[in-house]
TORFI-920642 format. One line per 5 residues: number of its first residue (from 0); their letters; for each residue x, y, z of C-alpha. Coordinates in pm, whole numbers, plus 50000, padded with zeros to 5 digits. Each point is the difference from the previous one (the first is absolute). Example, Ala and Ser with C-alpha at 12.3 -4.5 7.8 and 13.67 -1.06 7.14 Angstrom:
0> AS> 51230:49550:50780; 50137:50344:49934;
END
This chain:
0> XXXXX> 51503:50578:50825; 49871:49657:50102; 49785:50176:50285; 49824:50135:49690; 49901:49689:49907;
5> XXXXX> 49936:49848:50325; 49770:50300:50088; 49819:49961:49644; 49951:49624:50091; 49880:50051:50354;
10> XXXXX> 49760:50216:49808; 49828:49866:49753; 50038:49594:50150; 49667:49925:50154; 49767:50045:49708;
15> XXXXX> 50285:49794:49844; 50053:49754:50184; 49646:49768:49895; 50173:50023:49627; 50354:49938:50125;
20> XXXXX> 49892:49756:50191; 49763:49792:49702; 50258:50083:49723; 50363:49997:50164; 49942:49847:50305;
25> XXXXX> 49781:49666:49925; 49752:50068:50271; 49669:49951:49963; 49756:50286:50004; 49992:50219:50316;
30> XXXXX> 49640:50066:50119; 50053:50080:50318; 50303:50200:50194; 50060:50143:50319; 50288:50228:50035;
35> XXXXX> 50283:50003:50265; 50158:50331:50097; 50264:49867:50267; 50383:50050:49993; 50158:49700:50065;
40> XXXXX> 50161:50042:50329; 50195:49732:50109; 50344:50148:50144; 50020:50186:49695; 49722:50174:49792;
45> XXXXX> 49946:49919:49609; 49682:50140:49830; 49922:49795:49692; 49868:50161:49653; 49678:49806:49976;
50> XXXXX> 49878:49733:50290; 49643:49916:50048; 49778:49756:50123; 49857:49765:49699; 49647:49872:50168;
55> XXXXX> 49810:49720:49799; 49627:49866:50127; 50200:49700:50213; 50213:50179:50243; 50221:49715:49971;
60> XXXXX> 50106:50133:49663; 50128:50317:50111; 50307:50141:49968; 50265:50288:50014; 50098:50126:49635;
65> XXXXX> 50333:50207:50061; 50150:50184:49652; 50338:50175:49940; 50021:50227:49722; 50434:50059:49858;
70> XXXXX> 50157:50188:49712; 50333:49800:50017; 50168:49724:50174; 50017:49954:50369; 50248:49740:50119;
75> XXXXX> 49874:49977:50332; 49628:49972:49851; 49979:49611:50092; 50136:50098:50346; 49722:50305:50047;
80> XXXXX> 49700:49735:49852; 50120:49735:50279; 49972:50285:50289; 49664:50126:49899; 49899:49664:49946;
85> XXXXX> 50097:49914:50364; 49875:50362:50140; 49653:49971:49813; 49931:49637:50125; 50068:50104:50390;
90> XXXXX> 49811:50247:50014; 49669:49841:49804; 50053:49653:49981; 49870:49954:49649; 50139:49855:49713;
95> XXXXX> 50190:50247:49779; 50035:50044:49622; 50316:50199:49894; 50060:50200:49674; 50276:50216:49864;
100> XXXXX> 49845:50236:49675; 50321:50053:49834; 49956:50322:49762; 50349:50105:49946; 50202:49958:49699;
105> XXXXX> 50160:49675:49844; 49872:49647:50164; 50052:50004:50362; 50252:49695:50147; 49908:50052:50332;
110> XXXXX> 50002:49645:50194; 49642:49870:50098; 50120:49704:50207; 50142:49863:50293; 50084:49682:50139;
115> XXXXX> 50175:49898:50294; 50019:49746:50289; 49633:49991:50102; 49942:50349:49855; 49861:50016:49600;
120> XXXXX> 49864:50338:49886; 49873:50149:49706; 49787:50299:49891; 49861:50102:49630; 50190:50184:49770;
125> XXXXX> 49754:50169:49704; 50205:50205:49713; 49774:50281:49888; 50290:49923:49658; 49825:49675:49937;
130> XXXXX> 49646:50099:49982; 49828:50212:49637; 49885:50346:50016; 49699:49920:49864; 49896:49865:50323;
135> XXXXX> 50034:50279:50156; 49835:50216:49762; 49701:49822:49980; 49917:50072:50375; 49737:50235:50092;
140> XXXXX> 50228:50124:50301; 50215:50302:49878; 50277:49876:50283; 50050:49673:49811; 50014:50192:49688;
145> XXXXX> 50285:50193:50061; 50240:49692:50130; 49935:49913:49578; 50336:50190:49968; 50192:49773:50183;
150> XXXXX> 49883:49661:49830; 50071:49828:49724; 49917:50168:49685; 49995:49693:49805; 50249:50217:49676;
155> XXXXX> 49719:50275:49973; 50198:50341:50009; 49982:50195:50341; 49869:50305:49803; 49713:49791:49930;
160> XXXXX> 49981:49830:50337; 50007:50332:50140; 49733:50182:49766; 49770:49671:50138; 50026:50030:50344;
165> XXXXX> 49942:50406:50040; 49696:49947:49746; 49839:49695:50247; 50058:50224:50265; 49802:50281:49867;
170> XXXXX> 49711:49765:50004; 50029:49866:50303; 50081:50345:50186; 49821:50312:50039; 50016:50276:49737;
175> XXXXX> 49978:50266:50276; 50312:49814:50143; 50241:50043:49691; 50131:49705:50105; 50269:50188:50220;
180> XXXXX> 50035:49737:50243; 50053:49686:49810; 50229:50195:49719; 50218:50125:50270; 50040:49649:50133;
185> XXXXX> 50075:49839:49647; 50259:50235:49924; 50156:49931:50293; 50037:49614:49955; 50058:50045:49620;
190> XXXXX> 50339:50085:50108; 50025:49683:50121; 50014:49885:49623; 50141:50311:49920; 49751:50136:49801;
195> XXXXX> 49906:50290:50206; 50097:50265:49702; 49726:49783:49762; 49735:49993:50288; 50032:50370:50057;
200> XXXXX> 49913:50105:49666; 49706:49742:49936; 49864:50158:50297; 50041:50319:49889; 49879:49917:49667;
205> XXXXX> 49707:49822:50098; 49927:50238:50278; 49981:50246:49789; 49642:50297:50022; 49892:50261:49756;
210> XXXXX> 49676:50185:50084; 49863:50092:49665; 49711:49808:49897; 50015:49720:49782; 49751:50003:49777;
215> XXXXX> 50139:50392:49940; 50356:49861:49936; 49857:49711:49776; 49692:49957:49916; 50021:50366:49885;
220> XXXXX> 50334:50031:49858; 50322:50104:50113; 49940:50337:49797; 49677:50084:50209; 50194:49874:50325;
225> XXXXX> 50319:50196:49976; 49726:50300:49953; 49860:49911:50326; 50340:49907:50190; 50093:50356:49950;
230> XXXXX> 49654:50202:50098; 50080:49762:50348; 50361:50167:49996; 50154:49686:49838; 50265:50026:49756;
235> XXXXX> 50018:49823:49673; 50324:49798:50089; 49852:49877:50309; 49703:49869:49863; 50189:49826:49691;
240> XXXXX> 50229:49821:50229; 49722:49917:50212; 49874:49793:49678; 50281:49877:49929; 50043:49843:50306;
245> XXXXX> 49648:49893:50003; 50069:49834:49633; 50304:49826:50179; 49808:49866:50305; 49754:49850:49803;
250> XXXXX> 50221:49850:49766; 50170:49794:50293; 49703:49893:50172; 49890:49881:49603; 50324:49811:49971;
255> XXXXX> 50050:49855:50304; 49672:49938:50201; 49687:49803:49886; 49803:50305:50135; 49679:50104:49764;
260> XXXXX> 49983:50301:49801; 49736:50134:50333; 50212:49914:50273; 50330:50121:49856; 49738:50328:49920;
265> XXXXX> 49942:50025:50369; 50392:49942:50124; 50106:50265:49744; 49690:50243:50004; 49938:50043:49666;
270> XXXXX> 49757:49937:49791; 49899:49623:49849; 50058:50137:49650; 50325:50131:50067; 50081:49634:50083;
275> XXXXX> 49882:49861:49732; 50134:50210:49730; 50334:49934:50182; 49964:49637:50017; 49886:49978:49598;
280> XXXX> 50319:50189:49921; 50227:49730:50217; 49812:49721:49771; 50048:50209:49706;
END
């Protein structure tokens, strides 16, 4: 299962990497990257998950940004950091900034340093646990968005954590897309919280298409609507649970997003006065 991961990181980590890098990492905005493609062959072969070239205006600035992505503990991490450290140096002769994204469950103990006789070592060790979902969230790059289910959620429920992130991620991505992509990859590391059965239904919740008009369905009347569900070859049960689920989407967007009564129109498809008479019935 951790290939899962790994692939999902290997993925999605360059258009991260500018956040991960300002927000986890420390480092000062990246303007300017070149990327390396090499194996590291030096009697054995390693291929690293992210390693590029960080290029700044004064060449003497430069350097090599190496990043590790791990669900769980490695006790031979430190060990693995040293040799790439060594590997990366001989064969560019740069200075080299190390990081290990830890995204797995529980706070990672992995050891970051070592010192010995004329030997001290030490690479960065950034805890995806230790940093707010809200951070991600906010981003405008749906591959930073989904690694929200692996933060902190600061006491906010994961229902609502999870009803957050799919909704960003409908604004950020593509209608035409449904989003196939990026769901698939946050139900895979929602099991990493295990919360994989809660993700899966959002998804399928929020996912959710009906075909018939809205302003027939609403602004009409349900009566006038079921009439035309069924001259399209709809039955009447379909198109009542289709409401009702419609009533229940809105209602969690409502309750747990800061969306307006337009934009949580648009997500859901329906109508602005659907969503309003919805919302003054919550405040009622």
């Amino acid at each position: 299962m951790a290939n899962h991961y790994d692939r999902i990181f290997k993925e999605n980590i360059e258009p991260m990497i500018p956040f991960i890098a300002r927000k986890l990492f420390g480092i000062k905005e990246i303007k300017q990257s070149e990327d390396i493609k090499d194996k590291l062959q030096y009697t054995l072969e390693k291929e690293a998950d992210y390693l590029q070239r960080i290029i700044h205006p004064n060449p003497e600035d430069d350097y090599i940004l190496h990043v590790e992505c791990q669900v769980k503990d490695d006790n031979e991490m430190l060990s693995r950091m040293l040799l790439y450290r060594g590997i990366i140096y001989h064969k560019f002769k740069m200075p080299v900034k190390q990081f290990v994204f830890y995204i797995g469950n529980g706070v990672s103990k992995m050891q970051t340093f070592l010192g010995q006789e004329e030997l001290t070592y030490a690479f960065h060790l950034r805890d995806i646990n230790h940093f707010s979902y809200e951070s991600f969230i906010a981003s405008n790059v749906p591959e930073e968005v989904v690694l929200a289910i692996l933060s902190d959620f600061d006491g906010v429920k994961p229902e609502i954590i999870i009803t957050k992130i799919i909704a960003r991620l409908q604004q950020l991505t593509d209608k035409k897309l449904r989003l196939t992509k990026y769901e698939k990859q946050l139900e895979i590391l929602s099991k990493l919280r295990k919360l994989q059965k809660q993700t899966i239904q959002t998804i399928t919740e929020m996912g959710w298409e009906y075909e018939l008009e809205t302003d027939i369905r609403y602004l009409q009347g349900i009566e006038r609507g079921e009439q035309k569900g069924i001259e399209r070859g709809i039955e009447k049960g379909m198109l009542q649970k289709a409401i009702e689920k419609d009533i229940e989407f809105v209602t969690t967007l409502l309750k747990t997003t800061d969306f307006d009564v337009s934009r949580i129109a648009e997500l859901t498809k329906t109508s602005i006065e659907f969503v309003e008479n919805i919302k003054k019935n919550l405040t009622k």
